[in-house]
C-alpha positions in Angstrom: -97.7 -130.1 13.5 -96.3 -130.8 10.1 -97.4 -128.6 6.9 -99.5 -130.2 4.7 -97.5 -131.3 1.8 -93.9 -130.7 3.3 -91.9 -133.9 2.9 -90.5 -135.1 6.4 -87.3 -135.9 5.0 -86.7 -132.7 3.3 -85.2 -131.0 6.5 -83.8 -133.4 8.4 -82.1 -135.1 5.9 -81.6 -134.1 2.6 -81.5 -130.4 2.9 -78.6 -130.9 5.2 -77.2 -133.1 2.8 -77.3 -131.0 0.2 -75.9 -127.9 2.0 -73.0 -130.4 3.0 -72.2 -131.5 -0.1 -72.2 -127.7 -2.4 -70.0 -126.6 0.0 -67.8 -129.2 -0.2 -67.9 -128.8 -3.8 -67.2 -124.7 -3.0 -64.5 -125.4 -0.9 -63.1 -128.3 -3.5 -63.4 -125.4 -6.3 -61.4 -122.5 -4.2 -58.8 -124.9 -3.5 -58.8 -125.8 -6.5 -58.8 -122.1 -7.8 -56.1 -121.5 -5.3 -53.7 -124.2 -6.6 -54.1 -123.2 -10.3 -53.4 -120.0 -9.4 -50.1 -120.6 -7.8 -49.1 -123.1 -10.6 -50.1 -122.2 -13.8 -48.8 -120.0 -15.7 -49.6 -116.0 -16.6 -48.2 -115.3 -19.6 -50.1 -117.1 -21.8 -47.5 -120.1 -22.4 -49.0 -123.3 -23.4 -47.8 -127.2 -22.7 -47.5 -129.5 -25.7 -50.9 -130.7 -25.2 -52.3 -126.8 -25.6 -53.2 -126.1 -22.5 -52.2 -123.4 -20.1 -48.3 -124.9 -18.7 -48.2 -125.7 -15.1 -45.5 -124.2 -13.6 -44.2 -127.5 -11.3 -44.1 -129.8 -14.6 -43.0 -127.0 -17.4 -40.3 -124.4 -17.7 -38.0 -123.1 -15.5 -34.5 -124.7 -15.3 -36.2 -127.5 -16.1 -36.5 -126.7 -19.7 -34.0 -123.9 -20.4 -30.6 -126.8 -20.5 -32.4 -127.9 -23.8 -32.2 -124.6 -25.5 -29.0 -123.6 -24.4 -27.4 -126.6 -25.5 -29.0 -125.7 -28.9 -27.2 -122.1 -29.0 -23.5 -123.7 -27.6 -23.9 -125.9 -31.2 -24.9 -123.2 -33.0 -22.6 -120.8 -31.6 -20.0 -123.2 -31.8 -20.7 -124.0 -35.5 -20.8 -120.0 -36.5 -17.6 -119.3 -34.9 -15.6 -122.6 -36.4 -17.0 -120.4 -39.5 -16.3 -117.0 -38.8 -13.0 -117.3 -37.3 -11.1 -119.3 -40.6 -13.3 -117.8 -43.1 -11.3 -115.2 -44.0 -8.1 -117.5 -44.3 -10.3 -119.9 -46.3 -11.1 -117.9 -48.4 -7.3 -116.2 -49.1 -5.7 -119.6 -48.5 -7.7 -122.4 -50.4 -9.7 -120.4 -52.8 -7.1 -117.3 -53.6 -9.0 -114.3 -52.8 -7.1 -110.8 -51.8 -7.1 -110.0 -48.2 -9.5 -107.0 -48.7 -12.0 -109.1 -50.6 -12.1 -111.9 -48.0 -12.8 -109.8 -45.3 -15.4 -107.8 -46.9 -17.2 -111.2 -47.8 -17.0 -112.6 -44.5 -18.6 -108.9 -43.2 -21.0 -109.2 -46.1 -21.9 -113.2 -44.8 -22.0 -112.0 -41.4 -24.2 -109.0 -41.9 -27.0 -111.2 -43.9 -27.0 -113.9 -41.2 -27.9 -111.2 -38.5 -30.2 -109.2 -41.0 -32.1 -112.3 -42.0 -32.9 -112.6 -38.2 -35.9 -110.2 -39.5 -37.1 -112.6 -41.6 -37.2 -115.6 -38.8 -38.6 -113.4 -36.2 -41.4 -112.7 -38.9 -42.4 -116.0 -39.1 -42.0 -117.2 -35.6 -44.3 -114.6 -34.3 -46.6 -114.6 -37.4 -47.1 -118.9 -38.4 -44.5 -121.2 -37.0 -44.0 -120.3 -33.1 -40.6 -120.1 -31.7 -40.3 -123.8 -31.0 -41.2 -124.7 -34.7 -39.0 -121.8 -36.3 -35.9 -122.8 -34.2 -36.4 -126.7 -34.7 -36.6 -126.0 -38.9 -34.0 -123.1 -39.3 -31.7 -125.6 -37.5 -32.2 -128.4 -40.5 -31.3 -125.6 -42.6 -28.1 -124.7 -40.6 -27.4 -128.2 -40.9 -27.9 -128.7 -44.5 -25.4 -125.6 -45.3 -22.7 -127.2 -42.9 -22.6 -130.3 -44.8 -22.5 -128.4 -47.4 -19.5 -126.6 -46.7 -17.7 -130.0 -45.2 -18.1 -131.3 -48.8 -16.4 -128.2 -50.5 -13.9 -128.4 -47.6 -13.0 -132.3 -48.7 -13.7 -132.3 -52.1 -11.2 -131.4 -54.2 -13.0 -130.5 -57.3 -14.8 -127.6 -55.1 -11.6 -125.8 -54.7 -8.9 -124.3 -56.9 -5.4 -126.3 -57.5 -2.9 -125.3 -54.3 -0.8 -122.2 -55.6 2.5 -123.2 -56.1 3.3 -119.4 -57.8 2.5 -115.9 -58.3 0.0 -115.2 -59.1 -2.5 -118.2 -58.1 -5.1 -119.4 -59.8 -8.9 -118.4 -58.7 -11.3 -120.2 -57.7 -13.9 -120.8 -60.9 -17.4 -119.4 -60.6 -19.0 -123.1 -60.5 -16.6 -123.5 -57.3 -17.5 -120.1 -55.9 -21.3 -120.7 -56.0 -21.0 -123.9 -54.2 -19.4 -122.2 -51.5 -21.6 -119.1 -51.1 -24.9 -121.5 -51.9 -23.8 -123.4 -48.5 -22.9 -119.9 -46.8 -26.2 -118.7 -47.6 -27.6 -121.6 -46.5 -25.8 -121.4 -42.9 -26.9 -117.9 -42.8 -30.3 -118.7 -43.3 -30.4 -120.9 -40.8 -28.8 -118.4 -38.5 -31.3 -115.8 -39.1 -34.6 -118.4 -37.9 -32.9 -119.2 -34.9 -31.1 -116.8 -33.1 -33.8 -114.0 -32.6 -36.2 -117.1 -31.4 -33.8 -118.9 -29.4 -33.4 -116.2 -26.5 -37.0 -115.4 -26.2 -38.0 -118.9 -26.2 -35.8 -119.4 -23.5 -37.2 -116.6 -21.6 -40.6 -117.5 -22.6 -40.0 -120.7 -19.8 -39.9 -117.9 -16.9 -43.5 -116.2 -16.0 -42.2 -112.6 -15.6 -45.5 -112.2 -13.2 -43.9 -114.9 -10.8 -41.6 -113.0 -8.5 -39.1 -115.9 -8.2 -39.0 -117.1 -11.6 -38.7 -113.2 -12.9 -35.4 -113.2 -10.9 -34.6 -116.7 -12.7 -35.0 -115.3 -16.0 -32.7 -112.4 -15.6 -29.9 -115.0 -14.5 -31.0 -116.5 -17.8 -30.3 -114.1 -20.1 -26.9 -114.0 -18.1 -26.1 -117.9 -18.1 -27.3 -118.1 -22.0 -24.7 -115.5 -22.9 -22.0 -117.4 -20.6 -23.4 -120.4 -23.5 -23.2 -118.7 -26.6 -19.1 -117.5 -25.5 -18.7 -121.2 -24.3 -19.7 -122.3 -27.9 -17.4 -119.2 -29.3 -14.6 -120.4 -26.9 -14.4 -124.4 -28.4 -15.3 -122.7 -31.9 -11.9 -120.8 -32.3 -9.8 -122.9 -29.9 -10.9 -126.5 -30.4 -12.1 -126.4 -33.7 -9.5 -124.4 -35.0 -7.2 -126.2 -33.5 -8.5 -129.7 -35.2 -9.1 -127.6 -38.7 -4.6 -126.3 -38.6 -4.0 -129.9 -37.6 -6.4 -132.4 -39.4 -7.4 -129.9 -42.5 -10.4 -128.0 -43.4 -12.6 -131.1 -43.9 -12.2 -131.8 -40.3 -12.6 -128.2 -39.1 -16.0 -128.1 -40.7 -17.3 -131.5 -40.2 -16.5 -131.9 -36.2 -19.3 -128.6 -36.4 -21.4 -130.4 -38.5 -22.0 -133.3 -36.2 -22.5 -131.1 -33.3 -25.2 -128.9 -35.2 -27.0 -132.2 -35.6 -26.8 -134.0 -32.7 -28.3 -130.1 -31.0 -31.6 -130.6 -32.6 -32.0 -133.8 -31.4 -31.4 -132.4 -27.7 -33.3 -129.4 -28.8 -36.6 -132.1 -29.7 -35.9 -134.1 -26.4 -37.2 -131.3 -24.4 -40.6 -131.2 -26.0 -42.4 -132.0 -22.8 -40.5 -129.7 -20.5 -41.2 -126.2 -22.8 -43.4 -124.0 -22.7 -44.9 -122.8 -25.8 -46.3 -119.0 -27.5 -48.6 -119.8 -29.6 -48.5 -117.0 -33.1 -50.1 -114.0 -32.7 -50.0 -112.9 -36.1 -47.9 -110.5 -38.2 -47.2 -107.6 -36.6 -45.8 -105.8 -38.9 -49.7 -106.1 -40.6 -51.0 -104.9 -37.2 -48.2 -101.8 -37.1 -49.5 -101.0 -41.0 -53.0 -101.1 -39.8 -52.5 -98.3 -37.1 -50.7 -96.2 -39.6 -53.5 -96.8 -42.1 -56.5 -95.9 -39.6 -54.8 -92.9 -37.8 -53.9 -91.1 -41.2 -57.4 -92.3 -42.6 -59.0 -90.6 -39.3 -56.8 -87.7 -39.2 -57.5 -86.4 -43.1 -61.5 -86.8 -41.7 -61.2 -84.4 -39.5 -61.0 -86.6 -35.9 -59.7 -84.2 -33.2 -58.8 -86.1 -29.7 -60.0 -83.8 -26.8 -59.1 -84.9 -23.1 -62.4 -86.5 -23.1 -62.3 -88.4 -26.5 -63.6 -92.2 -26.6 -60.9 -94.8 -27.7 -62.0 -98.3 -28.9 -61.2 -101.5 -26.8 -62.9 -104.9 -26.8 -64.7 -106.1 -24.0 -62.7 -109.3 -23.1 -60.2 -109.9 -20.5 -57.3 -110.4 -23.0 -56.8 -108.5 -25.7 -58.3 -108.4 -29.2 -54.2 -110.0 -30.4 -54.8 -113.5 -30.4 -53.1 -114.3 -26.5 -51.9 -111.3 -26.2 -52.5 -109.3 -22.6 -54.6 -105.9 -23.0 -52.3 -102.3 -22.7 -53.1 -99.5 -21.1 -53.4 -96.2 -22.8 -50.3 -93.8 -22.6 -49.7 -90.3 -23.8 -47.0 -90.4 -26.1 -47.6 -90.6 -30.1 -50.9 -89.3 -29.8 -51.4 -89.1 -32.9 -51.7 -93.3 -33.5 -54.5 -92.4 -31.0 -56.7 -91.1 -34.2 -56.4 -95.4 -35.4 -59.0 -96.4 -32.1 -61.0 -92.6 -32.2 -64.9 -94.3 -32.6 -66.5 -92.2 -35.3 -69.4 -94.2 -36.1 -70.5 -96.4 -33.2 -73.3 -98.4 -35.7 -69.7 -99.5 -37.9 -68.1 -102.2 -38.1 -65.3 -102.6 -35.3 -63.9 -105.6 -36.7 -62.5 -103.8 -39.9 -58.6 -102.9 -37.9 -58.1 -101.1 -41.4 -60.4 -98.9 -40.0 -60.7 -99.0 -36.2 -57.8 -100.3 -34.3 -57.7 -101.4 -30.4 -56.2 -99.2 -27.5 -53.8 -102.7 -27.1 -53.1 -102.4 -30.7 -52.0 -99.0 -30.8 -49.4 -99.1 -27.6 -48.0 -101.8 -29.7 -46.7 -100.3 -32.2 -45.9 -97.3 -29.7 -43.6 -99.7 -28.2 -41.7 -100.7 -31.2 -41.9 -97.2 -32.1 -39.9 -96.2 -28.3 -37.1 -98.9 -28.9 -36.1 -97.5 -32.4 -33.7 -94.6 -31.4 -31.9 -97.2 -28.8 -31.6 -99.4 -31.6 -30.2 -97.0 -33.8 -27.5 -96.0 -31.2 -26.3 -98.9 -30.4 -25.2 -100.0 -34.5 -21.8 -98.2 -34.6 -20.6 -100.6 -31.5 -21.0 -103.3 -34.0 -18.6 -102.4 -36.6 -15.9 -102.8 -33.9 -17.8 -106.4 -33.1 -17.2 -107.0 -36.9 -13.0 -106.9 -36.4 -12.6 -109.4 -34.3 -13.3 -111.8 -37.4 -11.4 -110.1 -39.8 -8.8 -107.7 -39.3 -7.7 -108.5 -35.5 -6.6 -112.0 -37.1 -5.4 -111.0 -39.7 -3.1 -108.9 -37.5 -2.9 -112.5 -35.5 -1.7 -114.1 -38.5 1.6 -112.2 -39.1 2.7 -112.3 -35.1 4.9 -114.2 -33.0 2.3 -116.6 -31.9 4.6 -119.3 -30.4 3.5 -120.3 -27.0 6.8 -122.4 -25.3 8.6 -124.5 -27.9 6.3 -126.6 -29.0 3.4 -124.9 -29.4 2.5 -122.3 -31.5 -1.6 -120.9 -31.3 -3.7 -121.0 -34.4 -4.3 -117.6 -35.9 -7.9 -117.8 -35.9 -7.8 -119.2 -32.1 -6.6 -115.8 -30.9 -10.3 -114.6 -30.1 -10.1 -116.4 -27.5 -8.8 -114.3 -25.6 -12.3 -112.3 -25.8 -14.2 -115.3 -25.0 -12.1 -116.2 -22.2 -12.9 -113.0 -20.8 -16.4 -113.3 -20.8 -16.8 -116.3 -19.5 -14.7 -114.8 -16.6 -16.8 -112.0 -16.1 -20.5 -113.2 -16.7 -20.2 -115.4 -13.3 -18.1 -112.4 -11.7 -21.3 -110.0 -12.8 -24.2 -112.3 -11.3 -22.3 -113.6 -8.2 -20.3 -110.6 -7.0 -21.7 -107.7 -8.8 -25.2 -107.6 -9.1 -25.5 -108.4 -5.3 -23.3 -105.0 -4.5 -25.1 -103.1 -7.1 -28.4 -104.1 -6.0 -27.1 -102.9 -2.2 -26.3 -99.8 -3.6 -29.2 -99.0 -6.1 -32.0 -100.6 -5.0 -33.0 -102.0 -8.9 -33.0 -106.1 -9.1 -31.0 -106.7 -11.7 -27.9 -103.9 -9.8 -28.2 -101.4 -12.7 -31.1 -100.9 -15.6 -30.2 -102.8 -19.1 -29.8 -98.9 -20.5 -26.7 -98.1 -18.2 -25.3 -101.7 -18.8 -25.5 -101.2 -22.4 -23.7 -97.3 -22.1 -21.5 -99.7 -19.6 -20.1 -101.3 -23.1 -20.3 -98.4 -25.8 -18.1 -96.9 -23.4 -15.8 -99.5 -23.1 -15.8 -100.2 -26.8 -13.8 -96.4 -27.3 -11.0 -97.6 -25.5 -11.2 -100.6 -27.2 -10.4 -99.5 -30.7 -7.9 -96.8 -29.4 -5.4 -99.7 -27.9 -6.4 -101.9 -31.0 -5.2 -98.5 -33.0 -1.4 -98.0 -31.0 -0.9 -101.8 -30.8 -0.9 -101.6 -34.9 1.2 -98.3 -34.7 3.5 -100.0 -32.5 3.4 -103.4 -34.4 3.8 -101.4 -38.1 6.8 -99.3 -36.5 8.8 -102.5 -34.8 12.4 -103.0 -36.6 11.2 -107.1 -36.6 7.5 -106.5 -36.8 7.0 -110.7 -37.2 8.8 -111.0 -33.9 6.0 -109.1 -32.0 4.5 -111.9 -29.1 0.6 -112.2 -30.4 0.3 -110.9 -26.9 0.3 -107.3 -27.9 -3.4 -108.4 -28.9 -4.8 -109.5 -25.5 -5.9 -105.7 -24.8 -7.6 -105.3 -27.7 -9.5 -108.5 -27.5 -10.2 -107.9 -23.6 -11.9 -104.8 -23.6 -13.6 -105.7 -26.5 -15.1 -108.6 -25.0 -16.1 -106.7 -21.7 -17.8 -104.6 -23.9 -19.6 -107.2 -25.5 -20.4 -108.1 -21.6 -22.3 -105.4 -20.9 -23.6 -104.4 -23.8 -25.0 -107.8 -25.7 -26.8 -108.9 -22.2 -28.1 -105.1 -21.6 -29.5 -105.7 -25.3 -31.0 -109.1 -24.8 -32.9 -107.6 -21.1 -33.9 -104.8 -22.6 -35.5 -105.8 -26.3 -37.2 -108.4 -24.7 -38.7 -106.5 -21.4 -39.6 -103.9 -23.7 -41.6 -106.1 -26.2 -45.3 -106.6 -25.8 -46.5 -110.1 -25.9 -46.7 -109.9 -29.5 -43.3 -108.2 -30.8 -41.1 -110.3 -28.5 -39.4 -112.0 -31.6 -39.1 -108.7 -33.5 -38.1 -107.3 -31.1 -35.1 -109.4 -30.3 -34.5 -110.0 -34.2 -34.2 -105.9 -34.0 -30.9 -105.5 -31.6 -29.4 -108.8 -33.6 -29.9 -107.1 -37.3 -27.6 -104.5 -35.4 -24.8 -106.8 -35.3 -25.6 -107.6 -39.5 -25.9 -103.9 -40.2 -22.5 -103.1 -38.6 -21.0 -105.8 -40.7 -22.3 -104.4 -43.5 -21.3 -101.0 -42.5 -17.9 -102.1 -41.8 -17.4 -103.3 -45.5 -18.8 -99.7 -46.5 -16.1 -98.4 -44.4 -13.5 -100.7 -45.7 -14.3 -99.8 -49.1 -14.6 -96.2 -49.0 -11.1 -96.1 -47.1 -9.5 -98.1 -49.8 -10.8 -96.3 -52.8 -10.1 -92.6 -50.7 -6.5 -93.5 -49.7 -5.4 -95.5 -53.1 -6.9 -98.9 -53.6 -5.4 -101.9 -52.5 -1.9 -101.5 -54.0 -1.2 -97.9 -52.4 -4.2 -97.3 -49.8 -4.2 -97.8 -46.4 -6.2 -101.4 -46.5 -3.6 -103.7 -48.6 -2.9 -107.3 -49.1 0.3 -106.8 -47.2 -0.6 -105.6 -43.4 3.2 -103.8 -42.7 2.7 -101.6 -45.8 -1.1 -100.7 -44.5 -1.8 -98.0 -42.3 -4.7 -100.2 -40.6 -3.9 -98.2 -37.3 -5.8 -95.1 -39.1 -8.5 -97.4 -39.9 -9.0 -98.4 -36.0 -8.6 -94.3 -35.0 -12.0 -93.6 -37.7 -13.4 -96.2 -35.4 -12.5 -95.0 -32.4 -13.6 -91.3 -33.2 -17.2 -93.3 -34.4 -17.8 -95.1 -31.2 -17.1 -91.9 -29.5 -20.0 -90.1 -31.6 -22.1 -92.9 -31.0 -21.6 -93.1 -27.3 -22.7 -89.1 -27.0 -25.7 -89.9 -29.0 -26.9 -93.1 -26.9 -25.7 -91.0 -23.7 -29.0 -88.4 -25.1 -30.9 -91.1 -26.7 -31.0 -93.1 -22.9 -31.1 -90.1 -20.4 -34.9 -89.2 -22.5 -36.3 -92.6 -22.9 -39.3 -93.8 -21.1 -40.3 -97.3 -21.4 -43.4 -98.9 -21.6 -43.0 -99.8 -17.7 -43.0 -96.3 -16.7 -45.7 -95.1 -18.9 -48.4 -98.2 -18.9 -48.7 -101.8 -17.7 -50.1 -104.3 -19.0 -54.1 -103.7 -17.9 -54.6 -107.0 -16.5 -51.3 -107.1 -14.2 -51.5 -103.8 -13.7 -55.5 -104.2 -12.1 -53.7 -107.3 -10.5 -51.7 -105.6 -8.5 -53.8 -102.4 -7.3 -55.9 -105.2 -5.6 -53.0 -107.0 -4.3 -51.3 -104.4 -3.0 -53.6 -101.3 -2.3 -51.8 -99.1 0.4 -48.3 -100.7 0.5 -46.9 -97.3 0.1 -43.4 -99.6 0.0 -44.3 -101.7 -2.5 -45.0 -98.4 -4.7 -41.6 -96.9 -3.8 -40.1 -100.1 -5.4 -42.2 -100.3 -8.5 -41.4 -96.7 -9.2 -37.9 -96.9 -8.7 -38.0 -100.4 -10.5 -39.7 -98.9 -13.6 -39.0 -95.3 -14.3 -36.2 -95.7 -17.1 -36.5 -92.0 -18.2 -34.1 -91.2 -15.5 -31.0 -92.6 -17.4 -28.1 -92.5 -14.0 -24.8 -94.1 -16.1 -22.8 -95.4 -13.7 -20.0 -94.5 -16.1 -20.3 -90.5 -15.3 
């Protein structure tokens, strides 16, 4: 019997139907879910179109060439600078040794410093992409600037044909410096973008591509001494044969032709969008917890911290933090006094997220701090190591004799030796031995180099006794050098990859610029302290007529100079030796929430997997491999 008003067809037919076709449409969707999950992206990158990059078209090795060929131009161009500056300077426009090298420390120390500045805006407005593509016109700009005072006679003082010369005149001056500044404007947008741009193309969640990114950080330092290496070899070779004009202009056109590779790659990158300035969001934390402490908040082990109820954070695609203990005292900014206020105000209420920001910039400080002095002996290798160049034997065979500011290359050589020696060979043994991916933690690759950079400055400081105190001191092979420049570049090594690992891993999704614009205004603010040095030694020992800095290098007593260095980078290795054995990074004391959830479910019970994320993460216990 059928039930009065039940339609015949509705179970035989269409019901079926139905239940046939939603879960199609279920299984359609899982796979579906499944799919995106594997292939799209974690960390928030974006494709050109704006939405979330796929993994198989986007990133990866696929993207990174692009950006690297970018930094060999750049690199290349800085160096072509860096390297004849100094001679430049003393040669074409007639300043005193002292003077050149104390403007080329001075130029040097504002290109790095001004890296502030870029990161500001990349992470703030523009986006990394943007920031690198327009601070690379600029760079441009300055080099043909400095190509035209290079050619143009007018730009430079008459050739000096007897003592003393004549200077150059302050409209020739101001040319020069206006393309200088320039070139280290340009300098300052793009290198703290460039790296973490780069890295940006590897999802750190993605165990494979993680791995991929640390070789990055290698390979992109093996490109920036490759660009260093055809700077003060090839370029300085073409500028001592073909003139000045040459030796900036060959630059020039590379610089160029880079952002035209650099915009080829458009569809292959993966993009951050800005997140805002967090320098606002650091001031707003300091603002709320001050505000909340003078009225009286107390936190108690039950306290109630403010967080938005969203998956991601209240940081414009930013991932959400997890509370940790140290600084509690920012914890006053997100204390909830009044629950009826207004919890947009961040002037007055701040997120749990927003808070282990700052705490994160806050952690990195004392590193960065420890770390400065190794960049005062960075600062030599462009001034007073060739100078030292300049007055050797530098004849190589009869016919051949090695441009003065080419004799870095003995630095670079070495690191591009070592960089494939350290991912091939010795990350595999070290990760055997230590259990950590990468073989050891950035921290004890960075100790790796401040220790290296001590014995760097003491062979620096007897090759000068040993040069000053020769019967023939211009007879002395160039030679004498290579230790010098070796240990200093395996310092570098170690300690300028450890840096570009460990800023980066340490910043939250929206410091990652800052953060890598921090370790490279350590490089500017050694230069700077360098000319400080300089300065004070000359004015304490007798100026540059009597001191121990002088025009002439065999009366100066520049092997003193390298000893104060020497006894600095000893100082400063003791203090970062401290500084690293007590710090705790933001991987040992919170993960990011939503990972962090991630994996609980993932991985619930695999007591393994804990053993490795433990001994993966816990950077308080500072282990150098040195002692």
């Amino acid at each position: 019997m059928e039930e009065p008003g039940r339609d015949t067809f509705e179970k035989s037919i269409i019901q079926p139907s139905m239940e046939k076709f939603v879960e199609k449409i279920k299984q359609n969707h899982e796979k579906d879910q499944t799919v995106s999950s594997t292939t799209l992206v974690s960390n928030g990158c974006v494709d050109i179109r704006g939405k979330i990059a796929d993994k198989q078209t986007t990133g990866g090795w696929k993207a990174s060439p692009f950006i690297i060929v970018n930094e060999v131009a750049e690199r290349l161009a800085f160096f072509a600078i860096a390297v004849n500056m100094v001679s430049y300077l003393v040669f074409e426009m007639h300043q005193s040794l002292p003077s050149a090298a104390t403007h080329v420390t001075d130029w040097i120390g504002a290109a790095y410093v001004l890296t502030l500045l870029g990161a500001f805006l990349a992470d703030a407005y523009l986006g990394r992409f943007l920031t690198i593509i327009i601070f690379s016109c600029i760079y441009a700009v300055g080099m043909i600037l400095l190509t035209l005072s290079a050619s143009i006679d007018s730009l430079r003082p008459p050739p000096c044909t007897a003592r003393p010369c004549i200077k150059a005149s302050d409209n020739q001056s101001a040319f020069l410096f206006c393309a200088l500044a320039l070139i280290a404007l340009g300098t300052g947008g793009i290198k703290p973008c460039v790296s973490s741009f780069g890295a940006d193309q590897f999802d750190e969640a993605d165990e494979k591509e993680a791995h991929k990114k640390f070789s990055f950080f290698n390979w992109f330092f093996f490109a920036i001494n490759m660009g260093a290496l055809l700077g003060i070899t090839l370029l300085v070779y073409i500028q001592d044969k073909k003139g000045w004009g040459w030796g900036f202009g060959v630059p020039t056109v590379a610089m160029v032709c880079s952002i035209f590779i650099l915009a080829a790659g458009i569809p292959c990158y993966r993009y951050k969008k800005p997140m805002g300035s967090p320098f606002t969001r650091f001031l707003q934390v300091i603002v709320a917890s001050v505000r909340n402490h003078f009225n009286g908040v107390r936190l108690g082990p039950e306290a109630v911290l403010y967080e938005v109820n969203t998956l991601d954070s209240d940081i414009s695609g930013a991932r959400k933090l997890a509370q940790t203990k140290q600084y509690r005292f920012l914890d006053k900014a997100a204390a909830v006094i009044d629950p009826e206020a207004n919890a947009k105000n961040r002037w007055k209420l701040c997120t749990v997220t927003q808070i282990e920001e700052f705490k994160s910039f806050i952690r990195i400080l004392p590193v960065w701090a420890s770390t400065i002095a190794l960049s005062i002996s960075f600062a030599q290798l462009s001034t007073f190591f060739i100078s030292q160049a300049t007055i050797m034997d530098r004849n190589l065979g009869p016919n051949f004799t090695i441009p003065a500011g080419s004799v870095p290359v003995f630095s670079a050589i070495n690191a591009l030796v070592l960089v494939p020696i350290y991912e091939k060979w010795m990350v595999p043994i070290l990760r055997k031995r230590t259990g950590h991916r990468r073989g050891i933690t950035s921290l004890q690759r960075m100790g790796v180099g401040l220790f290296i950079s001590i014995f760097a400055l003491a062979a620096a400081a007897l090759v000068e006794k040993k040069r000053r105190d020769h019967h023939n001191p211009s007879s002395m092979s160039v030679f004498w050098l290579l230790p010098q420049f070796f240990l200093i570049g395996s310092a570098e090594v170690f300690t300028y990859v450890g840096q570009l690992e460990f800023f980066y891993d340490e910043a939250t999704d929206g410091t990652r610029s800052i953060s890598s614009a921090m370790f490279l205004s350590e490089i500017g603010i050694g230069s700077w302290l360098s000319t400080a040095i300089v300065k004070i030694i000359e004015r304490a020992s007798g100026g540059e007529q009597t001191g121990w800095l002088r025009n002439d290098l065999n009366k100066s007593r520049l092997d003193y100079f390298y000893w104060i260095l020497t006894a600095i980078n000893a100082a400063n290795f003791l203090s970062y030796l401290y500084v690293a054995w007590r710090y705790k990074g933001k991987n040992g004391l919170g993960r990011s929430v939503v990972r962090h959830e991630a994996a609980m479910v993932e991985k619930a019970g695999d007591d393994h997997h804990d053993q490795e994320i433990k001994r993966e993460d816990d950077k308080g216990e500072f282990q150098s491999v040195v002692l």
